[in-house]
C-alpha positions in Angstrom: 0.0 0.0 0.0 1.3 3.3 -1.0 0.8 6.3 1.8 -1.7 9.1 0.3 0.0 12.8 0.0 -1.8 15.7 1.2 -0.8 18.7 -0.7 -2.8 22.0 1.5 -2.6 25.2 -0.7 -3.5 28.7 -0.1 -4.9 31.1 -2.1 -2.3 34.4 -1.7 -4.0 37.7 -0.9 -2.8 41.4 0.1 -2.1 39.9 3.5 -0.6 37.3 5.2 -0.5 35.7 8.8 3.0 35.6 10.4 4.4 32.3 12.3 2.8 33.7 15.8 -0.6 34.4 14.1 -0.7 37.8 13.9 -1.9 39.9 11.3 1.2 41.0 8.7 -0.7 43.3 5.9 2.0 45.3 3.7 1.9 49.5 4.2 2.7 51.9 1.6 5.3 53.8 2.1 4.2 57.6 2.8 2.9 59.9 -0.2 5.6 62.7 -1.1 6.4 64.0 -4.6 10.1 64.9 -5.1 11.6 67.9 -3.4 8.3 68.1 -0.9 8.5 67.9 2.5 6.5 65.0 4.8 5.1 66.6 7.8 7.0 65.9 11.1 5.3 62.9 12.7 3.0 63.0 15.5 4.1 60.3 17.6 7.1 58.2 17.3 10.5 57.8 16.5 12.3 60.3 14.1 15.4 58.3 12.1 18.0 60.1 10.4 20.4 57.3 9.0 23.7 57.2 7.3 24.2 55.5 4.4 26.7 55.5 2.0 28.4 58.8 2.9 24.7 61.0 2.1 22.2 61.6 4.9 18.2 60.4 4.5 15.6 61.6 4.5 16.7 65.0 2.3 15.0 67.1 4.4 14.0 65.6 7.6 10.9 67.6 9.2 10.6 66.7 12.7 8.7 69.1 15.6 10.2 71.0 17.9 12.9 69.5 20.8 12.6 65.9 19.1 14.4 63.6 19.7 16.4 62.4 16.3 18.5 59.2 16.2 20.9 58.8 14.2 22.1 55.5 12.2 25.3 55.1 10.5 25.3 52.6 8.3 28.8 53.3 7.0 31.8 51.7 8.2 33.0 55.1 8.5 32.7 57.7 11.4 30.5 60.3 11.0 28.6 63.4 12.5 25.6 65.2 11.9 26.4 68.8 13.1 24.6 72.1 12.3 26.2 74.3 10.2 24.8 77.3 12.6 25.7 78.2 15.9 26.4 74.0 16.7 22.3 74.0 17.0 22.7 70.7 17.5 25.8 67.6 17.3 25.6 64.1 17.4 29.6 64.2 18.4 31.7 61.0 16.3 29.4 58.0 15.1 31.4 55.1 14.7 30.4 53.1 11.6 27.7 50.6 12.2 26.8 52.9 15.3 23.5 55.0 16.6 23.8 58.5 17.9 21.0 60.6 18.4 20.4 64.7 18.8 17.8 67.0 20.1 16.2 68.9 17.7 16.0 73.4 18.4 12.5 74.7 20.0 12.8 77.3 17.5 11.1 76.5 14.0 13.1 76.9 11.3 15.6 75.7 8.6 18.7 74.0 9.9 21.7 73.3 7.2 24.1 70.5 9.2 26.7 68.1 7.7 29.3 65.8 8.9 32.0 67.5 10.2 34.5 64.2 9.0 33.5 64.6 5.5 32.1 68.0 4.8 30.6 67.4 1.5 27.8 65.2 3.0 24.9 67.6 4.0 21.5 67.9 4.9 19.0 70.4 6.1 16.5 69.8 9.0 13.3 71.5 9.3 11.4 71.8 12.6 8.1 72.9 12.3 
């Protein structure tokens, strides 16, 4: 006697269930045309990463006094560092390290690069 296979398939749809049961649905990434500006978020954390000797997001909008970490994905040290009056410095990130800043009270435009390689710059708005 030969044992019977049971082959169970699934129909795919827009979302799936993860291992633990839980609901994984896929998001769309927020809606910005190029050279606009996302509003600051709400509630959460704001990310300013590191990658490949450029900043991102080009520009970062984040509210007053947040808190902004910062990723560097390089394997280079780095710094994000206003250009104006030191508003605000993340000191040295090691590559593959976080740092993290607080943003000014004051609304406005803030230019900053890396102070290691001063060609990589980025502009902060706090609204």
């Amino acid at each position: 006697m030969v044992p019977a296979l049971l082959v169970l398939t699934t129909a795919c749809s827009g979302s799936s269930e993860s291992s633990d049961g839980s609901s994984m649905s896929p998001t769309a990434p927020p809606s910005t045309s190029p050279g606009s500006v996302a509003a600051p978020p709400a509630t959460g954390q704001v990310v300013l990463t590191i990658s490949q000797f450029d900043f991102a997001p080009k520009p970062l909008a984040v509210a007053p006094a947040a808190v902004v970490t910062v990723v560097n994905k390089d394997d280079s040290p780095h710094t994000a560092t206003a250009v104006k009056d030191k508003a605000f410095n993340t000191g040295t990130i090691e590559g593959g390290q976080t740092g993290s800043f607080t943003a000014p009270t004051t609304p406005g435009t803030y230019d900053y690069l890396c102070t290691i390689h001063q060609f990589m710059t980025g502009t902060l708005i706090v609204r």
